[in-house]
N, C-alpha and C positions, 0 to 999 in steps of 0.2 A: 540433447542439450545437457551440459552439464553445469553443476554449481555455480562456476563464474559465468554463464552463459545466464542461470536463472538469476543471478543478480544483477546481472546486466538488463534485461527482459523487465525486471519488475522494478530496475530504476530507469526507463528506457520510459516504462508508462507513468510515471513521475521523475523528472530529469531533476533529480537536486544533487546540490554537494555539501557531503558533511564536513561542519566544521569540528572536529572532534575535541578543542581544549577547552569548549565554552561550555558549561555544562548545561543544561535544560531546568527550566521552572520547576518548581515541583507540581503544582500545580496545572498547569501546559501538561506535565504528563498522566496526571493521574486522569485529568480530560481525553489523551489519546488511548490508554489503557482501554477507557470505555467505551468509546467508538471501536478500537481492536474486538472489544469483547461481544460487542453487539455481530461484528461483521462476521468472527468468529461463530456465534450461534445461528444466522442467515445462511453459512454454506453448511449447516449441520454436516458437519466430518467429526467425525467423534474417532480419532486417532491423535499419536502422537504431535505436538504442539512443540515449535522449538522456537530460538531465538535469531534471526541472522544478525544483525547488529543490533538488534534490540532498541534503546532508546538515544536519541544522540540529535544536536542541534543542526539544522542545515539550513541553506538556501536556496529558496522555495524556486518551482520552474519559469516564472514569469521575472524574477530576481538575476537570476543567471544571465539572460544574453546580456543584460545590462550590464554587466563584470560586477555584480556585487557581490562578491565573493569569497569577502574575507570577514564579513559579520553577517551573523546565521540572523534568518526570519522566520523559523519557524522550527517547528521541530515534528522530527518524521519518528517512525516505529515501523521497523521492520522484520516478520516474521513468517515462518512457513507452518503446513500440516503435512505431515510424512507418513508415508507409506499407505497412503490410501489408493483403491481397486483406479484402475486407468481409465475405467469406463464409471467411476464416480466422479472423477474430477470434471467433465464436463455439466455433469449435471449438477454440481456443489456452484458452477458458477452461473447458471442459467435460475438455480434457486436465487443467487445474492443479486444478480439484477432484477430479478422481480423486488425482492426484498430493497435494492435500491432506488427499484421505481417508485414503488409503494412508500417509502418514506420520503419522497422528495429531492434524493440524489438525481445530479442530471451528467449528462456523460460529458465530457472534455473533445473527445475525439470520435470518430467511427473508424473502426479497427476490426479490418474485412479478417484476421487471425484467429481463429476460435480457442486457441489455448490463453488470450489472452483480454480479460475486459479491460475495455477502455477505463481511463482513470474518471472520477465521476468526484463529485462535491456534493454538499449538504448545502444550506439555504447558512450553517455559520460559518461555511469555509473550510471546511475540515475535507482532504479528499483520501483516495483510496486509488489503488490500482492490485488490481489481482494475477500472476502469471503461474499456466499449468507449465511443471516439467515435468512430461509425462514419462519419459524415459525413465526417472526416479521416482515416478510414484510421487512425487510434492506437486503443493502448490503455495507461491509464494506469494504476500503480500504487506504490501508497503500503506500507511496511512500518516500524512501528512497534517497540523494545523494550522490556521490560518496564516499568513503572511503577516508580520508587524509591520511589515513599511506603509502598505494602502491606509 
């Protein structure tokens, strides 16, 4: 799988589209930051941290079939861990769903794929989706907040 294949993959387990000339809350992010940071220390990978698009306004996956698509409800972050062992990255996501269990995240989907957890949410809305490319050594992940429009 390559780069546009793992973004496709880890927007795939969260379908949004960004609307990129709106800019984001400041606040909205400094809230996704911390969810990132928390989800970040649950797959303990202690390697390189990067940015794929990093922070940026979008619409959310329940917004989309509806065509609303041209004002953002929500705002995603999305990021990888690089060059970690191939055979860590399965167990970095088998830690974050216990870790999602244990706090109350519930899954969106069943997603018979094991490089990839299903997208899951928190009790305030906030969701995640995780994708391994294993080929490269990453794992990528996207974390969305809540929808404005509900």
């Amino acid at each position: 799988m390559d780069a546009s294949e793992a973004d496709r993959s880890a927007s795939g387990c969260l379908d949004v589209v960004a609307v990129p000339q709106v800019a984001p809350d400041g606040a909205l992010v400094r809230e996704l930051y911390a969810h990132s940071s928390r989800i970040l220390d649950a797959l303990a990978l202690r390697r390189r941290v990067g940015r794929a698009d990093d922070v940026m306004s979008v619409v959310c996956p329940e917004c989309v079939p509806w065509g609303f698509t041209e004002t953002p409800c929500a705002v995603g972050h999305q990021w990888y861990v690089d060059r970690v062992r191939d055979t860590a990255l399965p167990e970095a996501l088998v830690r974050l769903g216990a870790w999602f269990e244990a706090g109350g995240w519930v899954s969106f989907e069943d997603v018979a794929d094991a490089s990839l957890l299903s997208a899951a949410r928190n009790a305030e809305g906030y969701r995640a989706g995780v994708t391994i490319v294993a080929g490269e050594r990453r794992l990528m992940v996207r974390v969305i907040t809540p929808c404005t429009r509900v």
